[in-house]
C-alpha positions in Angstrom: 122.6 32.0 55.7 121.4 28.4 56.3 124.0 25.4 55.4 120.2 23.5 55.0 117.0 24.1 53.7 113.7 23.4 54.7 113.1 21.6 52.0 116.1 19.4 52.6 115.0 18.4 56.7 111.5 17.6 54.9 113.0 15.2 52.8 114.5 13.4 54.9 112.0 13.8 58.0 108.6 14.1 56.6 107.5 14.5 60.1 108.3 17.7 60.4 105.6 19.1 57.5 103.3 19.3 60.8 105.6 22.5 61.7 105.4 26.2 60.8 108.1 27.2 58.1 109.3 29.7 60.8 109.7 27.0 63.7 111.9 24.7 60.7 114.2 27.1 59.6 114.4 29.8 62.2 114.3 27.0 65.2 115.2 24.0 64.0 117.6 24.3 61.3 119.1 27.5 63.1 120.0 26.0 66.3 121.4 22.8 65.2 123.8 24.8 62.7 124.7 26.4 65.6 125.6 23.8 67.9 127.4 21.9 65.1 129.5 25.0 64.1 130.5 24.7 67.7 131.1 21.2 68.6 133.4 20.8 65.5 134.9 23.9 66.0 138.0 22.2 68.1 139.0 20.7 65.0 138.0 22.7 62.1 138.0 26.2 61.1 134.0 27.6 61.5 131.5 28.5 60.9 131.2 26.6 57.7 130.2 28.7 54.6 129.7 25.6 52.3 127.1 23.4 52.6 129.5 20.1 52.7 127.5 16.8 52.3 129.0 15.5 55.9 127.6 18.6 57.7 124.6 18.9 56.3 124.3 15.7 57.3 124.8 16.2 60.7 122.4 19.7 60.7 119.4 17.7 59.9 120.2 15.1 61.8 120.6 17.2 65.2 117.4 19.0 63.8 115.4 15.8 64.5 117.0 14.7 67.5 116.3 18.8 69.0 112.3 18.6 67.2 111.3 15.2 66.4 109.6 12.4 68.0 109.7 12.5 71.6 110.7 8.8 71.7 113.2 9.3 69.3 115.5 12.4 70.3 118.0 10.9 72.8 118.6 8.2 70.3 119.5 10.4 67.4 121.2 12.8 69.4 123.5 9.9 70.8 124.2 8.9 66.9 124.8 12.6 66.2 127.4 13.3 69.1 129.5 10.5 68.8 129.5 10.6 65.0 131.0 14.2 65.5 133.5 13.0 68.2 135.0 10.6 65.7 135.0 13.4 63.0 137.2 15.3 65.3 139.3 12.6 66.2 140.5 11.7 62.3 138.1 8.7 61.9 136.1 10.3 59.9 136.8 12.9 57.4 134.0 16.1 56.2 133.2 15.3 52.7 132.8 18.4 50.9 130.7 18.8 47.6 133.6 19.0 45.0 134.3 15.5 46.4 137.3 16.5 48.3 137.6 16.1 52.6 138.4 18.4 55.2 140.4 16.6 58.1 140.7 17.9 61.2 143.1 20.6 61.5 146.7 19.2 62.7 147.5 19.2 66.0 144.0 20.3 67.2 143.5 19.6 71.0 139.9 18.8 71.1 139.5 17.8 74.7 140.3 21.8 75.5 138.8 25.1 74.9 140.5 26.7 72.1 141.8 30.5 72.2 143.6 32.5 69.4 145.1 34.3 72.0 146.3 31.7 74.1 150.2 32.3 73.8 150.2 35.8 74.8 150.0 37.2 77.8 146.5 38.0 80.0 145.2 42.0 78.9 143.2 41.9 81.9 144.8 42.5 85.9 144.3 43.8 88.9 145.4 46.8 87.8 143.1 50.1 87.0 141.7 49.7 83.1 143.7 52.8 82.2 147.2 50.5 83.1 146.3 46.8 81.7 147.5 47.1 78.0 147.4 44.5 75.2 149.6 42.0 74.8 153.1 43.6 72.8 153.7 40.0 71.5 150.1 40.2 70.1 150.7 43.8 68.7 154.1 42.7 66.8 152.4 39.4 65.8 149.2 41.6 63.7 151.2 43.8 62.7 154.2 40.9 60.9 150.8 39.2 59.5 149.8 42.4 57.5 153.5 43.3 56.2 154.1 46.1 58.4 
């Protein structure tokens, strides 16, 4: 489900009433959720299921910079980028629609690719498929998070 609505990437870019409804929402609007699921994903826990003020923000804006004016889309794509880098890095806070914030999530390295398996070891080798195995670490970690 979309964070934004047509309507909503109308309002604010009336340019965009030259497009099909299909290219706004299934282009547009889909894509730039996307991308903003994962450059904030670093620092937050996503994809987001509420439409928070700061990232709807954010969707439509990256919607214009990917479909609008020609003349226009580095600009707001520059504004968009770096308003997200500084979102990740504390300056900024998500402001949600109960009028709380999200901050980034403590400790979050966003300069690196983040893995939920990181601290255990690889389950791939050299070895045959039948003789890699998951991680036992892993398997006694699930297993102490559902009470077993």
């Amino acid at each position: 489900m979309a964070l934004v609505t047509e309507a909503e990437l109308l309002a604010r870019y009336n340019y965009f009433n030259t497009f099909s409804s299909t290219n706004v929402t299934d282009d547009l609007i889909y894509y730039a959720e996307a991308e903003i699921n994962a450059r904030l994903a670093p620092a937050f826990d996503t994809p987001f299921t509420a439409g928070h003020p700061t990232v709807k923000d954010l969707i439509i804006d990256l919607a214009y910079a990917k479909g609008g004016k020609l003349s226009d889309r580095e600009d707001a794509r520059a504004a968009v980028i770096g308003r997200i880098e500084e979102i990740k890095k504390g300056n900024e806070y998500i402001y949600t629609g109960s009028g709380t914030t999200i901050a980034p999530l403590s400790g979050a390295d966003t300069d690196r690719i983040w893995s939920n398996t990181k601290d255990y070891h690889s389950t791939h080798s050299m070895l045959d498929a039948e003789d890699s195995m998951v991680s036992s670490s892993r398997i006694d970690d699930l297993e102490d998070a559902r009470g077993i």
